[in-house]
ROROLO-793248 format. One record per residue (C-alpha): residue in three letters; chain; x, y, z. Coordinates in pm, 1 decimal. Layout:
(r ALA; A; (X; Y; Z))
...
//
This chain:
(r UNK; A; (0.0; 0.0; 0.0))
(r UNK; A; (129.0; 317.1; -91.8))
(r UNK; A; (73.2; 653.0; 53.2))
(r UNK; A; (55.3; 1010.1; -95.7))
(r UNK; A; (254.9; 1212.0; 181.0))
(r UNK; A; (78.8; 1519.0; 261.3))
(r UNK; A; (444.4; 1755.1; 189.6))
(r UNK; A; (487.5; 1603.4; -95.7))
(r UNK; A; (335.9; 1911.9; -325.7))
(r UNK; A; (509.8; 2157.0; -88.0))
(r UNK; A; (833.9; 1970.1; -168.4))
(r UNK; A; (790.4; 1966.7; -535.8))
(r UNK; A; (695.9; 2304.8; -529.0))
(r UNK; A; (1072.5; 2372.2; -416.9))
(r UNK; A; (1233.3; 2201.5; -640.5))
(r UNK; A; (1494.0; 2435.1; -860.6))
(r UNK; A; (1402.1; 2732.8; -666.7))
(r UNK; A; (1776.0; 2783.6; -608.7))
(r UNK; A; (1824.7; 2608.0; -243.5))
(r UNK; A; (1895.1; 2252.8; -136.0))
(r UNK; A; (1581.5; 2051.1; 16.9))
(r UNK; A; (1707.9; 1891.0; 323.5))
(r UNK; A; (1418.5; 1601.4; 454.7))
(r UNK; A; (1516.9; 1440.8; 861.3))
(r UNK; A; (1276.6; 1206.3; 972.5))
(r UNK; A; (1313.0; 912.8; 1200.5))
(r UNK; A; (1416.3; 557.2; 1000.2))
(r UNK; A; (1201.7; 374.1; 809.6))
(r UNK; A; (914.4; 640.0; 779.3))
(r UNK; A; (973.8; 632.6; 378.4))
(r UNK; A; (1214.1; 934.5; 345.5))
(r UNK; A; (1424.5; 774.3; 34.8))
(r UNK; A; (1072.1; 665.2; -97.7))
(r UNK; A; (946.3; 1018.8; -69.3))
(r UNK; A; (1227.3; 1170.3; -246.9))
(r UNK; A; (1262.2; 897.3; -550.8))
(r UNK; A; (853.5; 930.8; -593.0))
(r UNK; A; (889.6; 1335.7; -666.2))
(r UNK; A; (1242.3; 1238.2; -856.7))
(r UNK; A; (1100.9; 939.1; -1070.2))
(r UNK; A; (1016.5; 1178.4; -1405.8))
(r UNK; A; (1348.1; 1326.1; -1385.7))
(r UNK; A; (1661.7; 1231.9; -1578.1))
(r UNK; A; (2014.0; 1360.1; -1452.2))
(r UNK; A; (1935.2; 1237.9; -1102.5))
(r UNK; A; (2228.4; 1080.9; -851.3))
(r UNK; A; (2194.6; 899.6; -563.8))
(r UNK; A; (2429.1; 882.8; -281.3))
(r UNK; A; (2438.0; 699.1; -36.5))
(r UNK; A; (2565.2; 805.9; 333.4))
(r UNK; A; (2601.9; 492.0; 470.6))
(r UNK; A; (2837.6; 393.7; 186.8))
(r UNK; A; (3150.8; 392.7; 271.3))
(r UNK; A; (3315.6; 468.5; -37.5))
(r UNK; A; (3069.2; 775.0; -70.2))
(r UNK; A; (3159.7; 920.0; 242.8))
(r UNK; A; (3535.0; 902.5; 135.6))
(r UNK; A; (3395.2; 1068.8; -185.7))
(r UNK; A; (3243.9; 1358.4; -4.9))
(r UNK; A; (3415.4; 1439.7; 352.9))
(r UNK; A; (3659.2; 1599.3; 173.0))
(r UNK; A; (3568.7; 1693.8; -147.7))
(r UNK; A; (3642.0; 2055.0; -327.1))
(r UNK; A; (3484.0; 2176.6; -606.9))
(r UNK; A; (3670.7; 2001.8; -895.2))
(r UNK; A; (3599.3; 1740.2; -677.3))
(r UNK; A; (3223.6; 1800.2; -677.7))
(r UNK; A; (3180.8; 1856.0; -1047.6))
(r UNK; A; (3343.5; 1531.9; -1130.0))
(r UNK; A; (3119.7; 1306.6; -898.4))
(r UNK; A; (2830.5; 1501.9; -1032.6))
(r UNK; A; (2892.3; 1499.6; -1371.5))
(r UNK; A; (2593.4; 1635.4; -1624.2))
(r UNK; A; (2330.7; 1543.5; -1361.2))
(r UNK; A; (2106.4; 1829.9; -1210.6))
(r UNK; A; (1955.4; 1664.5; -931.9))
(r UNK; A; (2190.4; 1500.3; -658.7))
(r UNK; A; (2016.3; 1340.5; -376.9))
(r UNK; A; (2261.2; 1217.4; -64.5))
(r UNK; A; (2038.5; 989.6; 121.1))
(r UNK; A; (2129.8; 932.6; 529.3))
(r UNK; A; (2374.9; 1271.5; 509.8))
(r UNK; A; (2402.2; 1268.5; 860.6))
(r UNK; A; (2668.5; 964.8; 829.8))
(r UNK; A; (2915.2; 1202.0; 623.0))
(r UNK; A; (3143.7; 1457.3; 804.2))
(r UNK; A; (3189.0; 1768.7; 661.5))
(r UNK; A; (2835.1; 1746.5; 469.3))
(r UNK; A; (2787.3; 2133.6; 518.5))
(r UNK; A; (2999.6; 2238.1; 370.5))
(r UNK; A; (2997.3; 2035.3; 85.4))
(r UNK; A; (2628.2; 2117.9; 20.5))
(r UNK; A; (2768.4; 2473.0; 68.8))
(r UNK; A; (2996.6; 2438.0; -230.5))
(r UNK; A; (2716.4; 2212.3; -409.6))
(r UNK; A; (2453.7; 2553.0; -384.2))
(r UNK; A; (2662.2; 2818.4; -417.5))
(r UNK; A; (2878.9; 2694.1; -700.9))
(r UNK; A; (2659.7; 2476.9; -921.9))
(r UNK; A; (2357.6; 2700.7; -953.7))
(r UNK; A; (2200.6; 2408.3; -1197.2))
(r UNK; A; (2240.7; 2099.9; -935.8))
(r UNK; A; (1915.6; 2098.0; -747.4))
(r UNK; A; (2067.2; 1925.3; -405.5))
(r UNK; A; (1830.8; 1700.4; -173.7))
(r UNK; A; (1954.3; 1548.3; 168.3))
(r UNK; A; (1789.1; 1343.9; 397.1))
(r UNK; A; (1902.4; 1206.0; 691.6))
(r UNK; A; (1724.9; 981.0; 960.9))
(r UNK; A; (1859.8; 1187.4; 1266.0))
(r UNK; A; (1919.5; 1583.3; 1346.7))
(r UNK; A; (2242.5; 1463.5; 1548.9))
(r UNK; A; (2456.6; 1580.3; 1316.5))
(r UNK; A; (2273.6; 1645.4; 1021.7))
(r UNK; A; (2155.4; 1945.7; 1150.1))
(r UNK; A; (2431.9; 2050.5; 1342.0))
(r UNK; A; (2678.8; 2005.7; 1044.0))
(r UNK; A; (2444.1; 2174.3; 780.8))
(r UNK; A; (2260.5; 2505.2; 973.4))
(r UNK; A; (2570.4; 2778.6; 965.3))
(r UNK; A; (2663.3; 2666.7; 599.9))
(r UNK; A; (2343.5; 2639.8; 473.3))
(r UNK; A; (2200.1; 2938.6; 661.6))
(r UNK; A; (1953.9; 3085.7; 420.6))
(r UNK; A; (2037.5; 2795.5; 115.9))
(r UNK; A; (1786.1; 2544.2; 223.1))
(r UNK; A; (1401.5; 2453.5; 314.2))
(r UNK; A; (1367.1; 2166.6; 563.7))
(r UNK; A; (1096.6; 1940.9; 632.3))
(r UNK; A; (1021.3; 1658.4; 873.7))
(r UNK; A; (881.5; 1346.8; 793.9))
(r UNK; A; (681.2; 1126.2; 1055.5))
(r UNK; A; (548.0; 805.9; 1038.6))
(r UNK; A; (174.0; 763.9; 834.2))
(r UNK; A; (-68.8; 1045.1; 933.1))
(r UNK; A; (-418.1; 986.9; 1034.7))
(r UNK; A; (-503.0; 1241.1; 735.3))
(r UNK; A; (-276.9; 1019.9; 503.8))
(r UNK; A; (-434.3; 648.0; 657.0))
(r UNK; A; (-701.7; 802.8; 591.7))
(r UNK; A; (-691.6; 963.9; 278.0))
(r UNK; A; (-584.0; 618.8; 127.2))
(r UNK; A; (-850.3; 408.7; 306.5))
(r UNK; A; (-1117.2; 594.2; 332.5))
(r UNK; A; (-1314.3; 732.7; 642.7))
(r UNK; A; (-1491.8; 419.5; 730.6))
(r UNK; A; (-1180.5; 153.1; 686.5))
(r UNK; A; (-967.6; 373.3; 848.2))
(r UNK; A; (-1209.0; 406.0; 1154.6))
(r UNK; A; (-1203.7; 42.7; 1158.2))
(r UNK; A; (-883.6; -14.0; 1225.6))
(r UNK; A; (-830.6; 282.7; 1485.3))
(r UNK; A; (-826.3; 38.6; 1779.4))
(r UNK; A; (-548.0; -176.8; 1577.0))
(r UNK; A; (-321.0; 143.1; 1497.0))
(r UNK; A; (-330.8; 285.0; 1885.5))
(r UNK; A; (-127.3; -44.3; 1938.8))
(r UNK; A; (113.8; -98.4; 1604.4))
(r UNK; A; (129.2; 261.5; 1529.1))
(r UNK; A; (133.9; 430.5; 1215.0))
(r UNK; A; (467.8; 298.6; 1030.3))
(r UNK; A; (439.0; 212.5; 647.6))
(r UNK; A; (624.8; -102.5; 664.4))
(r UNK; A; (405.0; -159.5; 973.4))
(r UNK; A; (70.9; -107.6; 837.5))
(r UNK; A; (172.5; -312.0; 472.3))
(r UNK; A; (240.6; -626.1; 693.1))
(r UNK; A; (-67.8; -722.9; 856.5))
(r UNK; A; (-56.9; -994.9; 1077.8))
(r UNK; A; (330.7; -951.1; 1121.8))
(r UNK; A; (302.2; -631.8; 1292.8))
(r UNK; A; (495.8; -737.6; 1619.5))
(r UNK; A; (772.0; -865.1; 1406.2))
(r UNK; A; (843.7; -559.6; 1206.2))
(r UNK; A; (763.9; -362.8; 1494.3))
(r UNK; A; (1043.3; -590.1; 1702.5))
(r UNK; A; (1308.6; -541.9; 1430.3))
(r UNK; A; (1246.8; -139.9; 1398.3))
(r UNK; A; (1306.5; -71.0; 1813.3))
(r UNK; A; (1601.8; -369.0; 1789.0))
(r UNK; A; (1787.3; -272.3; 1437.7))
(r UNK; A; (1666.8; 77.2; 1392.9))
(r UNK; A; (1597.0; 246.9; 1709.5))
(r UNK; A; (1939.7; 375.3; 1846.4))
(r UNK; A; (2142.5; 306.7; 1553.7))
(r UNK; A; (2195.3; 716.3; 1486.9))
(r UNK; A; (2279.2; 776.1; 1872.1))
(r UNK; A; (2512.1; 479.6; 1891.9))
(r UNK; A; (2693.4; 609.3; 1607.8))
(r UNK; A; (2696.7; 967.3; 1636.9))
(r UNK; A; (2685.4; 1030.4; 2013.5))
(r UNK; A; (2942.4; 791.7; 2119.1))
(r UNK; A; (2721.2; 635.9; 2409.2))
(r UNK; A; (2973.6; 466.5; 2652.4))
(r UNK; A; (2651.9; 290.0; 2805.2))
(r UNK; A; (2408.2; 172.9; 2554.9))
(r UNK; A; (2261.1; -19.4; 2802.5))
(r UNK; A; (2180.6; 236.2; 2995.3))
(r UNK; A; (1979.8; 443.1; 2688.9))
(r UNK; A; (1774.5; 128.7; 2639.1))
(r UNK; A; (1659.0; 96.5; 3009.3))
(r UNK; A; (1587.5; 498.2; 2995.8))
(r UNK; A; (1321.7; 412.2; 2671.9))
(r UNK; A; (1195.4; 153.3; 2868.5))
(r UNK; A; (1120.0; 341.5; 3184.0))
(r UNK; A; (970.8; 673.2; 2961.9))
(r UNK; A; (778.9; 414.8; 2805.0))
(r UNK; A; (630.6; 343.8; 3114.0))
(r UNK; A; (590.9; 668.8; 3230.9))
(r UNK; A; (367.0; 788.4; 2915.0))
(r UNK; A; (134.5; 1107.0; 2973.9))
(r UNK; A; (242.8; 1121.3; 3310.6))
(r UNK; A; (520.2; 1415.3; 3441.9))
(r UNK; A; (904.4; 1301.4; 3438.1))
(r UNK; A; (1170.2; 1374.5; 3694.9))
(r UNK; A; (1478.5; 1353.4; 3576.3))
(r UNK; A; (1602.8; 1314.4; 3871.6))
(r UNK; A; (1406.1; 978.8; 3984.3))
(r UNK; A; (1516.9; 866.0; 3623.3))
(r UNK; A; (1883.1; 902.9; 3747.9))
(r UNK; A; (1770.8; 682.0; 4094.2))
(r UNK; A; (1648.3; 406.0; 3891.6))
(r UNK; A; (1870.4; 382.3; 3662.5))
(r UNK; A; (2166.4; 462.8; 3852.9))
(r UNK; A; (2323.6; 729.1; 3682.9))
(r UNK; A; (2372.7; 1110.0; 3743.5))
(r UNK; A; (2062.7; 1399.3; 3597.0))
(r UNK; A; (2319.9; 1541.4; 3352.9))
(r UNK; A; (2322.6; 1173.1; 3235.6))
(r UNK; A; (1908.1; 1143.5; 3169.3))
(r UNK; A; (1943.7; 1490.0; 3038.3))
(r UNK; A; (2189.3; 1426.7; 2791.6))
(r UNK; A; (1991.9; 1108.6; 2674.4))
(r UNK; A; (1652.5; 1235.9; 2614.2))
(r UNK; A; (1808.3; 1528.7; 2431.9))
(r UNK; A; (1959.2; 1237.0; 2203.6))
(r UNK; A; (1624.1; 1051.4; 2181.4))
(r UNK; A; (1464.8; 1353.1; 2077.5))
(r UNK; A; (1704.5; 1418.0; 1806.9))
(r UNK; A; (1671.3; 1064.2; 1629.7))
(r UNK; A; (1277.4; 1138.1; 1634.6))
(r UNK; A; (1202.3; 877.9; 1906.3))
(r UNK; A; (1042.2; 1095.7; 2179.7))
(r UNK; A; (975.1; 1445.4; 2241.0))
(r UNK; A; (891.4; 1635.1; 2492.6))
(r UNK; A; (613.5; 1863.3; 2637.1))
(r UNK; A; (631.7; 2177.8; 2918.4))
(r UNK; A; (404.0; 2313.1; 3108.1))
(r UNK; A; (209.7; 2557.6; 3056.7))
(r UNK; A; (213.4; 2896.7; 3312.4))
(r UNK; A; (144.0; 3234.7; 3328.4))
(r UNK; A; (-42.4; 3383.6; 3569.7))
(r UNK; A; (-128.1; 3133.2; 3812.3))
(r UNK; A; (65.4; 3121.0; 4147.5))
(r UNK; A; (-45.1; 2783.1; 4206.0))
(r UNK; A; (93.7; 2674.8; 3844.7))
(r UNK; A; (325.3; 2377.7; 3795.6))
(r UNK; A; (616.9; 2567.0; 3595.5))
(r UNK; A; (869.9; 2302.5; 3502.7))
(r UNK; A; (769.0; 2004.4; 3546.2))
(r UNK; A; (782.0; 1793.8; 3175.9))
(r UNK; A; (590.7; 1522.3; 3008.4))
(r UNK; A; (729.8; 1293.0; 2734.4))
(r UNK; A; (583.1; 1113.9; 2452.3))
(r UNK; A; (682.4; 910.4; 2139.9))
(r UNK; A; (625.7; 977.6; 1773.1))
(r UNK; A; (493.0; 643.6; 1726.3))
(r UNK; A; (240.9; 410.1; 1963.7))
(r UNK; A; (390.5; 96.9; 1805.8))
(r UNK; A; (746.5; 206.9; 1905.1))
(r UNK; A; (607.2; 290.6; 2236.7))
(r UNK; A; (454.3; -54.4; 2317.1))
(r UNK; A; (758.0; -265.5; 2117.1))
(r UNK; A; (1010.5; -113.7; 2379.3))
(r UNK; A; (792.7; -299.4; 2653.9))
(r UNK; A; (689.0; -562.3; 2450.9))
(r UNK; A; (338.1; -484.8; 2483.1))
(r UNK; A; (54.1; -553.6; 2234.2))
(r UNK; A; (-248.6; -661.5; 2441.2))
(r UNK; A; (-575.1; -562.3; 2295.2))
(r UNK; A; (-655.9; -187.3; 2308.3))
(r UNK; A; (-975.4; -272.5; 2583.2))
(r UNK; A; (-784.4; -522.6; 2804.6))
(r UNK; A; (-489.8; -266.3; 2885.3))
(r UNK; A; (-465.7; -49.8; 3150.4))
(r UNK; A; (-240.2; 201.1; 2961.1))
(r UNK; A; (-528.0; 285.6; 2749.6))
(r UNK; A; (-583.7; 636.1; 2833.7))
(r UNK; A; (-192.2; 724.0; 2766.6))
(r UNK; A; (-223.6; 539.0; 2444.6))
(r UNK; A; (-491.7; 754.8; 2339.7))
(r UNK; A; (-341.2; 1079.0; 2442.9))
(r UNK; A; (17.8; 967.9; 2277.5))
(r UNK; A; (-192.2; 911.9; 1953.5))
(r UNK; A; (-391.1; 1165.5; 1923.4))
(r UNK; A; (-83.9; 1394.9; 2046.0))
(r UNK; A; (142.8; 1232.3; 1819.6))
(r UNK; A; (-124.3; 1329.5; 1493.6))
(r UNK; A; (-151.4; 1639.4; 1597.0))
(r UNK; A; (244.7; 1710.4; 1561.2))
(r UNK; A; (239.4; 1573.5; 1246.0))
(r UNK; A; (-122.6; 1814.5; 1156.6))
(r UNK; A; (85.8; 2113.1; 1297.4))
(r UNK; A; (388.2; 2051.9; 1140.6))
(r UNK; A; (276.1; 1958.9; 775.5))
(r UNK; A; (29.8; 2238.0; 786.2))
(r UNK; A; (257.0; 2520.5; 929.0))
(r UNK; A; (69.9; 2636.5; 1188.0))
(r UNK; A; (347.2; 2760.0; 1337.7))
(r UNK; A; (312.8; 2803.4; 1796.1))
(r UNK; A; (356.3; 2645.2; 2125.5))
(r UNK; A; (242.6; 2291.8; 2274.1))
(r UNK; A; (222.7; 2271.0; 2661.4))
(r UNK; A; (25.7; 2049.8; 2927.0))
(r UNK; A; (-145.8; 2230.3; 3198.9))
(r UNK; A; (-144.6; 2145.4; 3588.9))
(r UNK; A; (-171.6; 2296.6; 3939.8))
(r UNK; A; (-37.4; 2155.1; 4265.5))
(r UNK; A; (-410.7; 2126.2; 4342.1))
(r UNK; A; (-430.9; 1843.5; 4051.0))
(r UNK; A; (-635.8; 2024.9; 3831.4))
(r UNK; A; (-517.3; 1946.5; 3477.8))
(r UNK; A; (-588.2; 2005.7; 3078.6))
(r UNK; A; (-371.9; 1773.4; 2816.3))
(r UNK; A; (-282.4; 1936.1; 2609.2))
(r UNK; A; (-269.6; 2325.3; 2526.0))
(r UNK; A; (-194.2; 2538.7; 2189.5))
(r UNK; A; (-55.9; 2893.8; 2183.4))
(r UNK; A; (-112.2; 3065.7; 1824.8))
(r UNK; A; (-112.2; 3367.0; 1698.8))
(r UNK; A; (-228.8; 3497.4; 2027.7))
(r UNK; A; (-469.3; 3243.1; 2074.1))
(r UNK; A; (-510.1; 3004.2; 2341.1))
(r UNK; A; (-676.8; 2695.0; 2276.9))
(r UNK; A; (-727.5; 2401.6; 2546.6))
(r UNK; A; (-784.4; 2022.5; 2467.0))
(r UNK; A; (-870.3; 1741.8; 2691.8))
(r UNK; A; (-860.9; 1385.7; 2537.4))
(r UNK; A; (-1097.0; 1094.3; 2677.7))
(r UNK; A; (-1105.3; 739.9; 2521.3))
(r UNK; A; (-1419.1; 664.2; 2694.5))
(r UNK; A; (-1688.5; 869.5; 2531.6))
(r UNK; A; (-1924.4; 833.9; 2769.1))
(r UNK; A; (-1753.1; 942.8; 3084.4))
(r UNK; A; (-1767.3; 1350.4; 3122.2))
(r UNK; A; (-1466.4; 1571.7; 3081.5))
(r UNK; A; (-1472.3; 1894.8; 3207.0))
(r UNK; A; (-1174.3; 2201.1; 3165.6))
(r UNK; A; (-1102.1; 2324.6; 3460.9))
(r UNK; A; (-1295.4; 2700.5; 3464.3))
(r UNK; A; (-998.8; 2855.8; 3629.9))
(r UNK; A; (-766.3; 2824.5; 3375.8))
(r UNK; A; (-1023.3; 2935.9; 3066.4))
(r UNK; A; (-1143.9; 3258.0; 3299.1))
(r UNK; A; (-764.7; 3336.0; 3360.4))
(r UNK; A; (-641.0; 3288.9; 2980.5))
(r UNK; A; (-958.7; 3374.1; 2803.7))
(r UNK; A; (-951.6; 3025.2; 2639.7))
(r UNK; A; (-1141.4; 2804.8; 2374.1))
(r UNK; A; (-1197.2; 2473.7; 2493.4))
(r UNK; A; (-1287.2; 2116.1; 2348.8))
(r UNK; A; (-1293.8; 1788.4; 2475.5))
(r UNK; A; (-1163.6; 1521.7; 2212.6))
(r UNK; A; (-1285.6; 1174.4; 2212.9))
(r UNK; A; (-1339.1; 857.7; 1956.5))
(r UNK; A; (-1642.7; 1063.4; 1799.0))
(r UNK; A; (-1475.3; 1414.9; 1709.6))
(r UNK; A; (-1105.8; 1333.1; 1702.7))
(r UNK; A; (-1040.2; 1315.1; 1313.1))
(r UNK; A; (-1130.3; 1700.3; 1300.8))
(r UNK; A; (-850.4; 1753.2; 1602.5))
(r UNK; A; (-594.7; 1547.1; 1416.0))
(r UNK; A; (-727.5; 1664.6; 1024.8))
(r UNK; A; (-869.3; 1979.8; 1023.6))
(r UNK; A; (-672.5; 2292.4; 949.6))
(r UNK; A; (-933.2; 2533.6; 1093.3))
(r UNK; A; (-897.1; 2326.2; 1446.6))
//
């Protein structure tokens, strides 16, 4: 099954516009698919290949007569996984500023150092985009409303990645040989982790610990290790597109919770494959946080592919009066509160819309597609 990615025109529209594309995105989400789907018309294309090693020879050092020879009379040069090459900057640097023809795409499966090696050369050469595993809008779009409905139960377990969703009935497999092959292959790499074991029992525990707040500092009791340690990690696990991270939300408020975070993963199938856990959606007692990682999870993606550009938080006060999830745009404040049963009243806590002048919706099975779809939302 094969998906029309909802950047895809947005992409193409960039294409010889006079600055490289660069597309990060965590493995396996169909990056190199993406690319050669928007390429497959064109002549004059090269591939490259960062986790060749002969390429990266090619390319860590390369100058401009360099350049033009591995280029030759193509116009399009796409270096797939560019975070593996050193250097890479500035060799895209040379690429845009001295071959004015070459249209230049790079992709790379983790901002470790793709982002850090390309930013100050390609400061003002470049559009970026992320890509995330399916969307709802995408499943969707390809299945229609009522298939896609049908499976929503199924997806709040396996998650939402292509190779995922194209294997049914081997779900746990491929899910078991993304978190075991895939996972922390960028990190281990990149970040030269002296205890890998230790990154893999931090997943595990934030796994655990979905929708509820984190303390980095009862992280580094269980796991034995100092804060700066957990710190350091989750930065890392954010960067290879496996979690991210959500702050509160305060302004006003004395009785606010100010720092306190919560942490959630880009995919539910990643989520539960780290814990080995794929019990029926009604016979779990993590249902709740699987719900709110989903329907958070879509709405990163909506945000993101959309541009609707502002600030994510949670909302809590020491008296435990709470909102999941809260959007600051353009000015606007807009509060969400997620139930998976539909039946069981949810109520926004009045304090918080009096004090921030709010608009307020509670988001369940019946009305979630517009939360996770809908640009107007």
């Amino acid at each position: 099954m094969k998906f029309q990615r909802q950047i895809s025109a947005r992409i193409k529209s960039k294409i010889h516009q006079g600055k490289a594309i660069v597309l990060t995105g965590p493995r396996q989400v169909g990056k190199t698919t993406l690319i050669n789907t928007l390429l497959e018309k064109d002549e004059n294309v090269l591939f490259l290949n960062g986790d060749d090693a002969q390429v990266r020879q090619m390319l860590e050092e390369a100058n401009l007569q360099d350049v033009k020879r591995i280029i030759g009379k193509n116009t399009i040069v796409f270096i797939d996984e560019a975070q593996r090459i050193n250097n890479i900057g500035l060799t895209s640097k040379l690429i845009s500023d001295q071959l004015k023809n070459v249209q230049l795409f790079l992709s790379g499966s983790s901002s470790l150092d793709l982002n850090n090696n390309i930013n100050e050369p390609l400061t003002g050469r470049k559009w970026e985009y992320n890509l995330y595993p399916i969307s709802w809008s995408e499943f969707q779009e390809k299945l229609g409303y009522v298939d896609a409905i049908s499976q929503l139960n199924h997806r709040l377990i396996y998650g939402m990645y292509p190779d995922v969703i194209n294997n049914p009935g081997d779900e746990r497999e491929v899910l078991q040989n993304l978190a075991n092959s895939y996972l922390y292959k960028d990190i281990l790499i990149l970040a030269n982790i002296k205890k890998p074991d230790i990154l893999e029992k931090l997943v595990q525990a934030l796994a655990y610990q979905l929708g509820q707040e984190v303390s980095y500092n009862e992280l580094a009791q269980l796991l034995g290790v100092n804060k700066e340690t957990i710190a350091s990690y989750i930065q890392l696990l954010e960067k290879a597109f496996i979690i991210f991270r959500v702050n509160a939300f305060s302004r006003n408020l004395r009785n606010e919770i100010k720092f306190n975070k919560k942490i959630y993963f880009y995919d539910n199938g990643i989520r539960n494959a780290v814990i080995s856990s794929f019990n029926d959606i009604e016979l779990r007692n993590d249902k709740g946080a699987l719900w709110e990682n989903f329907l958070i999870s879509e709405r990163i993606k909506h945000l993101s592919y959309n541009k609707m550009y502002g600030s994510y938080y949670f909302w809590r006060t020491k008296q435990q009066q709470e909102i999941d999830w809260v959007e600051e745009r353009d000015a606007k404040i807009s509060a969400y509160e997620f139930k998976w049963n539909d039946k069981k009243k949810a109520k926004i806590p009045k304090k918080f819309i009096e004090a921030y002048n709010a608009e307020t919706k509670v988001i369940d099975r019946n009305n979630f597609v517009e939360f996770v779809m809908n640009e107007e939302n």
